[in-house]
NUVONU-978289 format. One line per field, with one value per residue (C-alpha): residue number from 1; x, y, z. Coordinates in Angstrom, 1 decimal. Layout:
BEGIN
k [NUM:...]
x [X:...]
y [Y:...]
z [Z:...]
This chain:
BEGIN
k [1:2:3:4:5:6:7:8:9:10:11:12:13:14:15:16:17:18:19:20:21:22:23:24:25:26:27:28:29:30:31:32:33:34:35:36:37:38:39:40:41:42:43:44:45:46:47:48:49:50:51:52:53:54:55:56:57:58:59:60:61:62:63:64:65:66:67:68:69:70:71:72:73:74:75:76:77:78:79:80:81:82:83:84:85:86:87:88:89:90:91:92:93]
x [109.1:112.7:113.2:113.3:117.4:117.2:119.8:121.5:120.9:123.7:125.2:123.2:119.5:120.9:121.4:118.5:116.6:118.1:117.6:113.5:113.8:115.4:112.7:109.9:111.1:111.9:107.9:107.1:109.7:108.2:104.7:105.2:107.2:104.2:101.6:103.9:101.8:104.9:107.9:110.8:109.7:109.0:112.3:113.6:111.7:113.0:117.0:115.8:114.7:117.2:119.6:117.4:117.9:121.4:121.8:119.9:121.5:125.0:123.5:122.1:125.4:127.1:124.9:125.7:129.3:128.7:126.6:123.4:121.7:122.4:119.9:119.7:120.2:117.1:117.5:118.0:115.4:113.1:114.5:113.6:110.2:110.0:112.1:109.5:106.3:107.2:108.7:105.0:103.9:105.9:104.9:101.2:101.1]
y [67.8:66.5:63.2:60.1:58.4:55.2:52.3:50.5:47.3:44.8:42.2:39.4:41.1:41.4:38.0:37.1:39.2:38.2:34.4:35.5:36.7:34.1:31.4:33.8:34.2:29.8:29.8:32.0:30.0:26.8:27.8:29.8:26.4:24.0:26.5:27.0:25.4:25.9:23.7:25.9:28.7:25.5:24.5:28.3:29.1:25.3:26.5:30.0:27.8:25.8:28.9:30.8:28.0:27.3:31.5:30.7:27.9:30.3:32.4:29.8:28.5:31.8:32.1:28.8:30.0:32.9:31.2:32.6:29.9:26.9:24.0:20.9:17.6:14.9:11.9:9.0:6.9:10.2:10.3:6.9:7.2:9.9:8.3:5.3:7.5:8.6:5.9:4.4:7.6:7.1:3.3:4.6:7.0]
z [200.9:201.3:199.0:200.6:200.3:199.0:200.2:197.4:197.1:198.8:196.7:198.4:197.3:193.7:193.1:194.9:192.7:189.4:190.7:191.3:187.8:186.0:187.7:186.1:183.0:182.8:183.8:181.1:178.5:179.3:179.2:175.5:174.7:175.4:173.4:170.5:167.5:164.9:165.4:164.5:167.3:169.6:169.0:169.5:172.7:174.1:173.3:175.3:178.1:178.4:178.3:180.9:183.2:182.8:183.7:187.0:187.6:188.0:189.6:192.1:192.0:192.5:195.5:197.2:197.0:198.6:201.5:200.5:198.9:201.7:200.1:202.6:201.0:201.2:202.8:200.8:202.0:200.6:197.7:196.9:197.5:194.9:192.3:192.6:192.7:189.0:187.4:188.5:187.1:183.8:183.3:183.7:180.8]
């Protein structure tokens, strides 16, 4: 049976890829982070995270240069309404 050729990946699918990955692996971070019972490795796995998602946020950024990643901006009047939503939240807890 003749093997199947496989298409490279484009340069668009990498980085969309690598950005599916790097949102896992912050979910993963953050979770460990909130479980960790020692502080030095909670302290450890939070630098990680806040590594992990400074990586995606190049490669989100990389993305949006490229015309691949085209976010729309919210209206302001939305915006609002969920700014206020949590500071009610925060004054709550």
């Amino acid at each position: 049976m003749p093997k199947k050729q496989i298409e490279p990946l484009s340069d668009q699918e990498i980085l969309d890829d690598i950005l599916a990955s790097q949102k896992h692996m912050t979910e993963m971070y953050n979770t460990f982070s909130n479980e960790c019972k020692n502080n030095a490795l909670e302290s450890d796995m939070m630098n990680i995270l806040r590594e992990e998602h400074n990586i995606g946020s190049a490669v989100f950024t990389e993305a949006e240069k490229r015309g691949w990643q085209t976010p729309e901006a919210a209206p302001q009047p939305k915006v609002e309404t969920v700014k206020t939503k949590y500071q009610n939240l925060q004054n709550t807890l």
